[in-house]
N, C-alpha and C positions, 0 to 999 in steps of 0.2 A: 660090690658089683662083681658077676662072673665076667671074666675074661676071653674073649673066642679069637683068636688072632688080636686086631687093631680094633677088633667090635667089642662092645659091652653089652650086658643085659642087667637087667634087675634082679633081685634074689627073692622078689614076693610076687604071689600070682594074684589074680584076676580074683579067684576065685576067694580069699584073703582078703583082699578090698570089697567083695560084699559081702561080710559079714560088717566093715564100717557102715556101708550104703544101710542093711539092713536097721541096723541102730539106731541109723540118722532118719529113717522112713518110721522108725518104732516111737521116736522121739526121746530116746535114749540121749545121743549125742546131737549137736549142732553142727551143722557142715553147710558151708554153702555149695554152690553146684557146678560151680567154674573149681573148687577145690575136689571136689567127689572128680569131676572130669579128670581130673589131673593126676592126682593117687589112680585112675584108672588109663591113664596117657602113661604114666612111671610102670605101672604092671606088664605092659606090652611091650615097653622099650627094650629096642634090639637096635643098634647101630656105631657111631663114632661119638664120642664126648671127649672132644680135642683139650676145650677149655675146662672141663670138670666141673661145669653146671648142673649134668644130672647124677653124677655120685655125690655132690653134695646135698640134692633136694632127697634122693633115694635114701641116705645116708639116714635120712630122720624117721622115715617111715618104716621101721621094723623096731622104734622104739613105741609107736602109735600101735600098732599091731601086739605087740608083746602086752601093754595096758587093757588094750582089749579083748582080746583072748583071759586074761586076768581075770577079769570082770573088773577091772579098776576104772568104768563110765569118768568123771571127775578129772582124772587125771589124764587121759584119754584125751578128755575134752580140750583140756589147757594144753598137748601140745600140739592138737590141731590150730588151736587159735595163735599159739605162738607161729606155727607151720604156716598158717593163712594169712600173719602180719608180716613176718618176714620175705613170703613170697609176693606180697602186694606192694614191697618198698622196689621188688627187683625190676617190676615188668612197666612200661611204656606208658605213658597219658592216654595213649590212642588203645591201647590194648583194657589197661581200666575201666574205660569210657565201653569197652565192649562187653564185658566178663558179664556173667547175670550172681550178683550178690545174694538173692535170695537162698533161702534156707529150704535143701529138702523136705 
């Protein structure tokens, strides 16, 4: 993560995350859309990350990006799905109950 004072940002843009989006509209990769939201909620972030919840989610996704750029689709894939199981142990029953699971 860059540094700006007490604020952070992320090191991948927007623009970066749809070439995933593209992929996963191609039928290339599988992505659900509460995840695609999210790699594009980490693209934008600029603020305080007291607890290091988002350098650690940030943390994953420029190894997802480097696969993909590769052409490596397969392995891509596997760490989105690791990316999407481990983020679905973190977040809330009431926030679950809300996400839309479906696949772009």
């Amino acid at each position: 993560m860059k540094t700006y004072g007490a604020r952070k940002a992320t090191e991948f843009t927007r623009k970066q995350i749809g070439v995933v989006y593209r992929m996963a509209k191609a039928g290339d990769l599988k992505v659900e859309q509460w995840i695609m939201s999210e790699f594009y909620d980490l693209a934008d972030y600029y603020g305080y990350d007291d607890n290091g919840s988002v350098a650690a989610s940030e943390a994953r996704i420029p190894e997802i990006l480097e696969k993909v750029f590769a052409g490596k689709a397969e392995e891509a894939q596997a760490l989105i799905d690791q990316y999407t199981a481990n983020t679905l142990e973190l977040i809330s029953r009431k926030r679950k109950d809300s996400i839309n699971r479906n696949y772009i």
